[in-house]
Structure formats: structure tokens, C-alpha cells
Gaussian input, Z-matrix of N, CA and C with variables (Angstrom, degrees):
# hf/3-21g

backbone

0 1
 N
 C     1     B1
 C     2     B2     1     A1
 N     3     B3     2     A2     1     D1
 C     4     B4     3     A3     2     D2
 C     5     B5     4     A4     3     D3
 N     6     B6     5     A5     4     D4
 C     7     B7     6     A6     5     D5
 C     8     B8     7     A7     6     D6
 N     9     B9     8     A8     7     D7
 C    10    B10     9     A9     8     D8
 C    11    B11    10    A10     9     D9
 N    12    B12    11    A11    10    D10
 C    13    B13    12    A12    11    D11
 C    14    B14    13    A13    12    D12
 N    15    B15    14    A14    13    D13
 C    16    B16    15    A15    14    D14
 C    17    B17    16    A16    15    D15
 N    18    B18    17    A17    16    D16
 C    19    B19    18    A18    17    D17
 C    20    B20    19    A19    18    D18
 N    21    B21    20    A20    19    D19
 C    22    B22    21    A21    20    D20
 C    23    B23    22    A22    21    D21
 N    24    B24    23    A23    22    D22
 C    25    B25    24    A24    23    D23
 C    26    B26    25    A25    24    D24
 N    27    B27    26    A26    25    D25
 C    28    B28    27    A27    26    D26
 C    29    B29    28    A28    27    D27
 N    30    B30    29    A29    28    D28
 C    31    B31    30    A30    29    D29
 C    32    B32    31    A31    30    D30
 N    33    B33    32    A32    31    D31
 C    34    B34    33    A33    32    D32
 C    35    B35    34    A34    33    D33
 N    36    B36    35    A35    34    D34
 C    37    B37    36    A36    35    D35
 C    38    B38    37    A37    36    D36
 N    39    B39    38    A38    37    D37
 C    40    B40    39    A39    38    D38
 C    41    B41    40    A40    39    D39
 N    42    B42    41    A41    40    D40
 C    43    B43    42    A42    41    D41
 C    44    B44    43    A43    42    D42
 N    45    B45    44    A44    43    D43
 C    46    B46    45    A45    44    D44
 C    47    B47    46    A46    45    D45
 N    48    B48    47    A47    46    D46
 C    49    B49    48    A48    47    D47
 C    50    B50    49    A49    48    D48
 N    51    B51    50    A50    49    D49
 C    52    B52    51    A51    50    D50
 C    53    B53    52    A52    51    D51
 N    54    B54    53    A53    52    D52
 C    55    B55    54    A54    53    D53
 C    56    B56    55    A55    54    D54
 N    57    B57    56    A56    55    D55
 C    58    B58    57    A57    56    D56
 C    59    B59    58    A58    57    D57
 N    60    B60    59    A59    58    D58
 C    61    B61    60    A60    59    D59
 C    62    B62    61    A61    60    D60
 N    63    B63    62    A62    61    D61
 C    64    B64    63    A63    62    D62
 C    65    B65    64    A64    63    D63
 N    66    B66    65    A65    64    D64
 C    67    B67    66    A66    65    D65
 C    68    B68    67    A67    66    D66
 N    69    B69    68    A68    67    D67
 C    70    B70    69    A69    68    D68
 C    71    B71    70    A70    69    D69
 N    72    B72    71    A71    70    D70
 C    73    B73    72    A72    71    D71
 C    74    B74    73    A73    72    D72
 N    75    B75    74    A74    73    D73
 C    76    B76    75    A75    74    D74
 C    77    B77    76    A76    75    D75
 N    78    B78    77    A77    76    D76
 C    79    B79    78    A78    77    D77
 C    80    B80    79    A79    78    D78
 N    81    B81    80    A80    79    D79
 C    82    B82    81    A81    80    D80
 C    83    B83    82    A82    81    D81
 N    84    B84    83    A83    82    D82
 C    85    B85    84    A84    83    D83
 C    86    B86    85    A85    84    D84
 N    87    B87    86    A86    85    D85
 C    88    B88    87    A87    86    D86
 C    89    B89    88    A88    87    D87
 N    90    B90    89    A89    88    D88
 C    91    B91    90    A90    89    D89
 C    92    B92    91    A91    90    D90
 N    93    B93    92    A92    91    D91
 C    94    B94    93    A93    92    D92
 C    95    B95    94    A94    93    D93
 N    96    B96    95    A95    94    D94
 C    97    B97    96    A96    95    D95
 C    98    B98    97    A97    96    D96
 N    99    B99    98    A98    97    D97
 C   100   B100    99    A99    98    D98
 C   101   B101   100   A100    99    D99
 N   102   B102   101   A101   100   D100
 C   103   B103   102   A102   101   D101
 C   104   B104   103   A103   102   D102
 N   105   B105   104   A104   103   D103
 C   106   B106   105   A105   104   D104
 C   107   B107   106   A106   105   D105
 N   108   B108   107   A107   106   D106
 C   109   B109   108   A108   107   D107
 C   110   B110   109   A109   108   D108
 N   111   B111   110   A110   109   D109
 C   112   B112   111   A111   110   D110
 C   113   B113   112   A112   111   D111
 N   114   B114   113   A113   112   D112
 C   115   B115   114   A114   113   D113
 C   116   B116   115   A115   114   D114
 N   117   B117   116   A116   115   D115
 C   118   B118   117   A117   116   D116
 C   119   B119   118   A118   117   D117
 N   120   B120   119   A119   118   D118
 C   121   B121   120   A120   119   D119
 C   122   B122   121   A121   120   D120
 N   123   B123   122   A122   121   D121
 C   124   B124   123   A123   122   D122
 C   125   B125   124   A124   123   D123
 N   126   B126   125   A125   124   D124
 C   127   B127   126   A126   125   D125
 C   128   B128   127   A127   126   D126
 N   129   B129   128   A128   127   D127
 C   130   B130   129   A129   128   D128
 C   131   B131   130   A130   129   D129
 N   132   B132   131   A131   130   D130
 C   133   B133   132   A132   131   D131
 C   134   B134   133   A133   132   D132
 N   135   B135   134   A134   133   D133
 C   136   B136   135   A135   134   D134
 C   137   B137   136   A136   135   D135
 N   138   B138   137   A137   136   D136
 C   139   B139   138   A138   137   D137
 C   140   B140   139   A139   138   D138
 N   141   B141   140   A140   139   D139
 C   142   B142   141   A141   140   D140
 C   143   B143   142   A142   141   D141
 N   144   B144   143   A143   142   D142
 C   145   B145   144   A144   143   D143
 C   146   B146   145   A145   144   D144
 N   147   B147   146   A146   145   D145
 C   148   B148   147   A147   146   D146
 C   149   B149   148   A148   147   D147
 N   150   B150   149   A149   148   D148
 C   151   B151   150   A150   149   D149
 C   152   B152   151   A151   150   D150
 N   153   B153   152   A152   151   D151
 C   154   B154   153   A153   152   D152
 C   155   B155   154   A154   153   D153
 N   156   B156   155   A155   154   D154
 C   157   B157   156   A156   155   D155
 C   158   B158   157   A157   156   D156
 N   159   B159   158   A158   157   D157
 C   160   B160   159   A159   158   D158
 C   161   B161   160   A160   159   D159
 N   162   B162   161   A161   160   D160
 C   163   B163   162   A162   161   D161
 C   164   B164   163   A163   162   D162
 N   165   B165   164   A164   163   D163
 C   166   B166   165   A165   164   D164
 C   167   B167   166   A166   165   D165
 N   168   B168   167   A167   166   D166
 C   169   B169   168   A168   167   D167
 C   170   B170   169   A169   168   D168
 N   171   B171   170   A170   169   D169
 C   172   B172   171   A171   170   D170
 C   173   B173   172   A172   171   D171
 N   174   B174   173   A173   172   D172
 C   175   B175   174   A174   173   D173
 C   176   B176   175   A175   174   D174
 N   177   B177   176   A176   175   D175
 C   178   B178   177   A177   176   D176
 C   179   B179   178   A178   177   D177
 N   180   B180   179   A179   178   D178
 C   181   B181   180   A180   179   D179
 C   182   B182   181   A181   180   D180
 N   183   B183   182   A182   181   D181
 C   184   B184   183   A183   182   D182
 C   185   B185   184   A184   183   D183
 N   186   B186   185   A185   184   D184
 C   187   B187   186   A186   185   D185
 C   188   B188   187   A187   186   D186
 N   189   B189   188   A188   187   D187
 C   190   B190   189   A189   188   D188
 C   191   B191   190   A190   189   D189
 N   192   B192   191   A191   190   D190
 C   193   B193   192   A192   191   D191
 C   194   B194   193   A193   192   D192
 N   195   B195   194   A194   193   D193
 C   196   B196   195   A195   194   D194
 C   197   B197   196   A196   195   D195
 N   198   B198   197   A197   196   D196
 C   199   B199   198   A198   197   D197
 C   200   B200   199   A199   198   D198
 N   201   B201   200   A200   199   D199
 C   202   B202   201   A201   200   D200
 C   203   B203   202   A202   201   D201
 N   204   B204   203   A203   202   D202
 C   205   B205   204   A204   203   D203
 C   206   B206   205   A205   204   D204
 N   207   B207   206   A206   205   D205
 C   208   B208   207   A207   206   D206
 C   209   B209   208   A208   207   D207
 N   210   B210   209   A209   208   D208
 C   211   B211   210   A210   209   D209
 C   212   B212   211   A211   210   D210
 N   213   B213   212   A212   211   D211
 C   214   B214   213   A213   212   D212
 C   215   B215   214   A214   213   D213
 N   216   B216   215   A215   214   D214
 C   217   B217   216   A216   215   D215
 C   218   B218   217   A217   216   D216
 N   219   B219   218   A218   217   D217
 C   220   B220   219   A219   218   D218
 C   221   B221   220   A220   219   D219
 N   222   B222   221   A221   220   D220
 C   223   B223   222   A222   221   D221
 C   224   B224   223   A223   222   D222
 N   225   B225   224   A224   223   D223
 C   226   B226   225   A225   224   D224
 C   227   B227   226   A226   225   D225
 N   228   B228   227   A227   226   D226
 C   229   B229   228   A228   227   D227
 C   230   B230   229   A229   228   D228
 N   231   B231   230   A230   229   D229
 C   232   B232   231   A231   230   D230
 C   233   B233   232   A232   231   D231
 N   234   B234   233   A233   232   D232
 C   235   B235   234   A234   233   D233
 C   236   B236   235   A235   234   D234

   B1=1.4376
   B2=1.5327
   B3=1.1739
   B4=1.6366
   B5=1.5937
   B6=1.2765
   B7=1.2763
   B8=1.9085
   B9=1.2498
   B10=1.2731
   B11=1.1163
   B12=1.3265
   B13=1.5137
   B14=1.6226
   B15=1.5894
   B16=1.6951
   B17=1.6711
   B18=1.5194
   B19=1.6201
   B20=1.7676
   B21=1.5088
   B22=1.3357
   B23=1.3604
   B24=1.1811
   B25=1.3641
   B26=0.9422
   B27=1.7216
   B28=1.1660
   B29=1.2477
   B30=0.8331
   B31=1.8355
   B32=1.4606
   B33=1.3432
   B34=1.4798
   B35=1.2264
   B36=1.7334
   B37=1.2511
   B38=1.2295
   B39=1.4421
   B40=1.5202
   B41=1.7993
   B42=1.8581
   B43=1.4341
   B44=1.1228
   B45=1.8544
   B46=1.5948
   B47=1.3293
   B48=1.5775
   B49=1.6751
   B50=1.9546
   B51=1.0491
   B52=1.1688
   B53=1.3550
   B54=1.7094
   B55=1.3413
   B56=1.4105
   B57=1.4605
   B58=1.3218
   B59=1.2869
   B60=1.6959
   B61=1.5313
   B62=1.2674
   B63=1.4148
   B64=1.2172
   B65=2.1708
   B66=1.3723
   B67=1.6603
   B68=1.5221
   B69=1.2039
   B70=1.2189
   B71=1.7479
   B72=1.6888
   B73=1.9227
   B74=1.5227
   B75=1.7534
   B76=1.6519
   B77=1.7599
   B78=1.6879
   B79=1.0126
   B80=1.6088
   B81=1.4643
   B82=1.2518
   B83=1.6231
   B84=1.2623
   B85=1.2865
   B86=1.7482
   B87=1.4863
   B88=1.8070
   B89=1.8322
   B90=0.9712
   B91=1.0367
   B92=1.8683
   B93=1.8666
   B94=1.2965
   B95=1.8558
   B96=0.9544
   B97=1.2114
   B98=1.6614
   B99=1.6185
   B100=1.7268
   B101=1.6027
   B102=1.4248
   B103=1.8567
   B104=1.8095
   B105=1.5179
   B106=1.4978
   B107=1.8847
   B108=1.2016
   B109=1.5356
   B110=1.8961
   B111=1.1541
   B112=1.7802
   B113=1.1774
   B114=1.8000
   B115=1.4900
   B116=1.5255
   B117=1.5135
   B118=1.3997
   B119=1.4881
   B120=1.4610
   B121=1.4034
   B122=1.6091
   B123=1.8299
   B124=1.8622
   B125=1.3354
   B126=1.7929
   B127=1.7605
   B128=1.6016
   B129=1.6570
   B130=0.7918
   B131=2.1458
   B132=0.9752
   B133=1.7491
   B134=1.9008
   B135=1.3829
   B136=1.3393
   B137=1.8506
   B138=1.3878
   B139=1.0723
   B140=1.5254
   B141=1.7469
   B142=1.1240
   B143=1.8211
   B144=1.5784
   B145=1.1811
   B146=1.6636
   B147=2.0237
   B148=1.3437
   B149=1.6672
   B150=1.8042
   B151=1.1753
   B152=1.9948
   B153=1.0801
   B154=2.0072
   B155=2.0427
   B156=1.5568
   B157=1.3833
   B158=1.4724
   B159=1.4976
   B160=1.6194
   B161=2.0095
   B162=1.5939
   B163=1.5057
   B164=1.8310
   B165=1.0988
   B166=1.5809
   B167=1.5928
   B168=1.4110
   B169=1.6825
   B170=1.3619
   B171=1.2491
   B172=1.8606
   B173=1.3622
   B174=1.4014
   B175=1.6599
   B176=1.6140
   B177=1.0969
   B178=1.6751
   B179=1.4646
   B180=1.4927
   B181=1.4858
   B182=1.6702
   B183=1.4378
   B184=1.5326
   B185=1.4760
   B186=1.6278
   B187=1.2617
   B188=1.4866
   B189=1.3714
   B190=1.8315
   B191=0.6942
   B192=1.5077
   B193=1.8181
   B194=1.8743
   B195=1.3403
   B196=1.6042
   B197=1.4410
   B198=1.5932
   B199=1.4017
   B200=1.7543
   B201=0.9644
   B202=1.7906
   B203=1.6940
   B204=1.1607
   B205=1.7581
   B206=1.2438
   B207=1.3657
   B208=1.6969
   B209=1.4593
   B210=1.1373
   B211=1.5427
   B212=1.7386
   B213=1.2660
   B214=1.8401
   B215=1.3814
   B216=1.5142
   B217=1.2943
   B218=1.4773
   B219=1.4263
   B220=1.3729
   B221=1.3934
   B222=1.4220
   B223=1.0952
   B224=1.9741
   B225=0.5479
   B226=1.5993
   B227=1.1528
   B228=1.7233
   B229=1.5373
   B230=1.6623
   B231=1.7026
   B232=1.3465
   B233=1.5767
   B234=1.3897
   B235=1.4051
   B236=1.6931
   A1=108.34
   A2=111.07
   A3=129.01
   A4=115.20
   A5=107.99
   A6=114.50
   A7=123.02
   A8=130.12
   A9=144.99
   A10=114.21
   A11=103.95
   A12=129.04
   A13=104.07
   A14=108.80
   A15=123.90
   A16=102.49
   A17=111.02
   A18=130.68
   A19=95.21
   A20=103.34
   A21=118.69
   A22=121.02
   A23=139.16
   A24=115.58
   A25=142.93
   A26=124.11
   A27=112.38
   A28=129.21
   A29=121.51
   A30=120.69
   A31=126.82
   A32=104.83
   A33=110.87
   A34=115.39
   A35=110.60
   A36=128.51
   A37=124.85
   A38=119.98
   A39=124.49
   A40=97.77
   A41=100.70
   A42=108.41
   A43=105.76
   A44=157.70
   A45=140.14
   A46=114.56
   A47=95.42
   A48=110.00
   A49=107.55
   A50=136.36
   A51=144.65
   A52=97.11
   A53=123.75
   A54=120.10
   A55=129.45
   A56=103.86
   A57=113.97
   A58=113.06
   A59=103.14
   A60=116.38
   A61=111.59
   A62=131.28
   A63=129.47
   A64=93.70
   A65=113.69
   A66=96.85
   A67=117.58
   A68=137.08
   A69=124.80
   A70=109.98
   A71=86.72
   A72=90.42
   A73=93.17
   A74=111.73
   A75=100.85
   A76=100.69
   A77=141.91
   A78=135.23
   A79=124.14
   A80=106.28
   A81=150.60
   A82=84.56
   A83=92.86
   A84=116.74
   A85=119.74
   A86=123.94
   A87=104.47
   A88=100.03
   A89=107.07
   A90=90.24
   A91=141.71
   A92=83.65
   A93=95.72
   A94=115.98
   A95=130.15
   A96=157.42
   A97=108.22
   A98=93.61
   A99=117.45
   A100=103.12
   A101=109.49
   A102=127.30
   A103=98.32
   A104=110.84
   A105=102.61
   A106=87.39
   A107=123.84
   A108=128.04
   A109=103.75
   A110=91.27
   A111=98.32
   A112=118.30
   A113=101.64
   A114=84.71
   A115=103.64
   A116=142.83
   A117=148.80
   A118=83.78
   A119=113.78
   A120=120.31
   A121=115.59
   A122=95.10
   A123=109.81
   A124=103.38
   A125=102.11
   A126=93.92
   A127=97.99
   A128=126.82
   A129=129.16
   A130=95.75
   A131=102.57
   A132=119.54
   A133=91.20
   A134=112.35
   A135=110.71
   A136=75.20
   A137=121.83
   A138=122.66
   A139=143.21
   A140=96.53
   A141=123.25
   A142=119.40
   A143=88.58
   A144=93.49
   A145=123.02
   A146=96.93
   A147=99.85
   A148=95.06
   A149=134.64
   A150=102.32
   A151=95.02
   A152=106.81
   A153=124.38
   A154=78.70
   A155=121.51
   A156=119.24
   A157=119.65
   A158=95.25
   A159=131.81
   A160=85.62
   A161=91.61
   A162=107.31
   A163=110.50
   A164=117.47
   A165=123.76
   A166=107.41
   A167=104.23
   A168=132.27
   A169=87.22
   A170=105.90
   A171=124.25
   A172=100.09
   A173=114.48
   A174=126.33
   A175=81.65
   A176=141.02
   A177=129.41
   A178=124.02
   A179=103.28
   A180=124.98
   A181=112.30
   A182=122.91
   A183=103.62
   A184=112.45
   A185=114.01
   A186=122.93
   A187=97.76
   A188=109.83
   A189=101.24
   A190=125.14
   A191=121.57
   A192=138.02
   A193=88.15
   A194=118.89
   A195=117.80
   A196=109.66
   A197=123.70
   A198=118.65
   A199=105.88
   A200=83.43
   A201=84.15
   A202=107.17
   A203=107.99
   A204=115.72
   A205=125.25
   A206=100.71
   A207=111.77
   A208=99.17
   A209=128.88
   A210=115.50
   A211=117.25
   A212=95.75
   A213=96.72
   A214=109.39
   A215=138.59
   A216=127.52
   A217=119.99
   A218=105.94
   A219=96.71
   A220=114.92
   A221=151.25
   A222=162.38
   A223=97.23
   A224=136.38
   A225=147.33
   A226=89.20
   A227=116.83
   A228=136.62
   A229=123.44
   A230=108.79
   A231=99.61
   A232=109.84
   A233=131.63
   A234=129.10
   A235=108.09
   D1=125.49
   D2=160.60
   D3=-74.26
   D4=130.71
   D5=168.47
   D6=-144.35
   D7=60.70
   D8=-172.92
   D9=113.83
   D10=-99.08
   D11=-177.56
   D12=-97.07
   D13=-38.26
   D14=-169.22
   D15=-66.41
   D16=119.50
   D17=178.90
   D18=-59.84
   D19=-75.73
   D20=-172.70
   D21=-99.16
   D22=94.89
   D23=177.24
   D24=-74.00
   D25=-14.08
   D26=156.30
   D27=-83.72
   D28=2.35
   D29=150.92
   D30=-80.34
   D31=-12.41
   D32=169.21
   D33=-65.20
   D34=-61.75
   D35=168.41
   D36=-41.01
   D37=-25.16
   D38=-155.34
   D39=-91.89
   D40=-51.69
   D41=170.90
   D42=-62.98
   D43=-26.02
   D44=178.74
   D45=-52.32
   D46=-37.95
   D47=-175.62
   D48=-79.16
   D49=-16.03
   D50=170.64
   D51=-69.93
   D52=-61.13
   D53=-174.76
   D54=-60.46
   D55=-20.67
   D56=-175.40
   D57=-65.76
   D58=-44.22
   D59=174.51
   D60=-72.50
   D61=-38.32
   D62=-173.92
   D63=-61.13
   D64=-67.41
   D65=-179.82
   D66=-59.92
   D67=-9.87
   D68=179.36
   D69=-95.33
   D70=30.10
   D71=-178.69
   D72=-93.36
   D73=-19.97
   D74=-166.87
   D75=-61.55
   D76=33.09
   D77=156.36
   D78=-72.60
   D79=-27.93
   D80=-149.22
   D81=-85.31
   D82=-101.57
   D83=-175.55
   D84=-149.87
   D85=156.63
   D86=-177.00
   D87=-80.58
   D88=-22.89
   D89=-178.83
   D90=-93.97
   D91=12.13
   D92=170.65
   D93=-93.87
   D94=-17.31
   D95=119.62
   D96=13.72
   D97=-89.35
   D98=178.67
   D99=-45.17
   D100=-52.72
   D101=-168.88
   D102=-61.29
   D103=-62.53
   D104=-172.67
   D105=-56.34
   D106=-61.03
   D107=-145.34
   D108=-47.34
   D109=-35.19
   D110=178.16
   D111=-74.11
   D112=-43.60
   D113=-168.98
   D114=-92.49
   D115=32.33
   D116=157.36
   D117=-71.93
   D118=-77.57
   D119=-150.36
   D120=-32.10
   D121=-59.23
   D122=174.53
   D123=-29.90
   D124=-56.83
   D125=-147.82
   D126=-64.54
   D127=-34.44
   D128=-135.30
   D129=-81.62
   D130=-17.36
   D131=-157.01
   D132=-110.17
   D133=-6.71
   D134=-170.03
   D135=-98.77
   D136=-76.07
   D137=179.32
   D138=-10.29
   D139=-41.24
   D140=-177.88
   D141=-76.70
   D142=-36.13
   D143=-167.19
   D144=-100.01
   D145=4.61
   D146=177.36
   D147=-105.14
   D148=-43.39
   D149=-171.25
   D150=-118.77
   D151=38.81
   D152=139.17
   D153=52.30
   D154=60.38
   D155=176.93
   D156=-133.86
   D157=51.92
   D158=165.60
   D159=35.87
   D160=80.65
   D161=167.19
   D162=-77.10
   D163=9.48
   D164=-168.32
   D165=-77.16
   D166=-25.02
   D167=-174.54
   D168=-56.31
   D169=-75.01
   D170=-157.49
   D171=-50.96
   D172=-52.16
   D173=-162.77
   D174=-63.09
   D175=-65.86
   D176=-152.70
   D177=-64.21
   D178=-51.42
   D179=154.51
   D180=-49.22
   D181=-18.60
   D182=171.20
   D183=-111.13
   D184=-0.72
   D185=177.05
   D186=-74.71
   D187=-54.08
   D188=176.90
   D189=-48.31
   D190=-58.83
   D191=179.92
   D192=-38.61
   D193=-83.96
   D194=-178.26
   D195=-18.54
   D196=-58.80
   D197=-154.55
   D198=-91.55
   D199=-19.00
   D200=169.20
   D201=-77.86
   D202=-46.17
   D203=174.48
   D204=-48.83
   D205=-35.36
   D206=-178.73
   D207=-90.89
   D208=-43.34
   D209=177.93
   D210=-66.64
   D211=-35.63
   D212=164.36
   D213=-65.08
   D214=-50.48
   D215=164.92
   D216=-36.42
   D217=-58.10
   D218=-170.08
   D219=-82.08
   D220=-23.05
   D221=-156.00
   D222=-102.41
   D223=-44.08
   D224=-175.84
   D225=-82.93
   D226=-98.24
   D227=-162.73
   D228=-56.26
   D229=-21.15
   D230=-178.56
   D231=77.11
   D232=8.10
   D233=-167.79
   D234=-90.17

């Protein structure tokens, strides 16, 4: 299924919810955050480039999940 710009949507959706968790790690620590946030990216760019399955999906769908996460942090949590 097509939806705008989004190839797949349920993989979009699936990575928002990854991001969400990935920003609601700043409980943890901020700098565990950066550590999961990198090493998504690796796997995600390692992924891409061994079976070439337009990993750009995942990367967008977890960029949202992130920016929605951080605005729920800060808007809710005050963080």
C-alpha cells in the first residue's frame, strides 16, 4: 500500500513505534539514545546494502517515531 510519499506503510508504522522507544530511552540516559540511534542506522544502511530492500522506509518511519518521541518527551515530560 501507497500512501504519499510512504512506499510501504506498514513498515513505516512499525519503525515510528521503534522510534518512539528508541526516544523514550532518554529515561535511561541521553546518551543511550545516540548508541541505540547509531547502531539502528548501521544495521539499517548495512541492511540496505547487502539485500538492496529500499531501507529508506525504515530510516523515515524511525525518524518520525524519534520526532514525535522527543516532542512527547518534552511537551508531557518537561525533558
Amino acid at each position: 500500500m501507497k500512501f504519499l510519499f510512504i512506499h510501504d506503510v506498514n513498515r513505516f508504522l512499525l519503525h515510528i513505534l521503534i522510534g518512539l522507544i528508541n526516544a523514550s530511552m532518554i529515561w535511561v540516559h541521553w546518551s543511550f539514545v545516540l548508541l541505540v540511534g547509531g547502531g539502528f542506522l548501521y544495521y539499517e544502511h548495512n541492511e540496505d546494502w547487502q539485500l538492496d530492500d529500499s531501507a529508506f522506509i525504515d530510516v523515515q518511519g524511525w525518524i518520525a517515531g524519534v520526532i514525535i518521541g522527543a516532542y512527547i518527551m518534552k511537551g508531557v515530560f518537561g525533558i
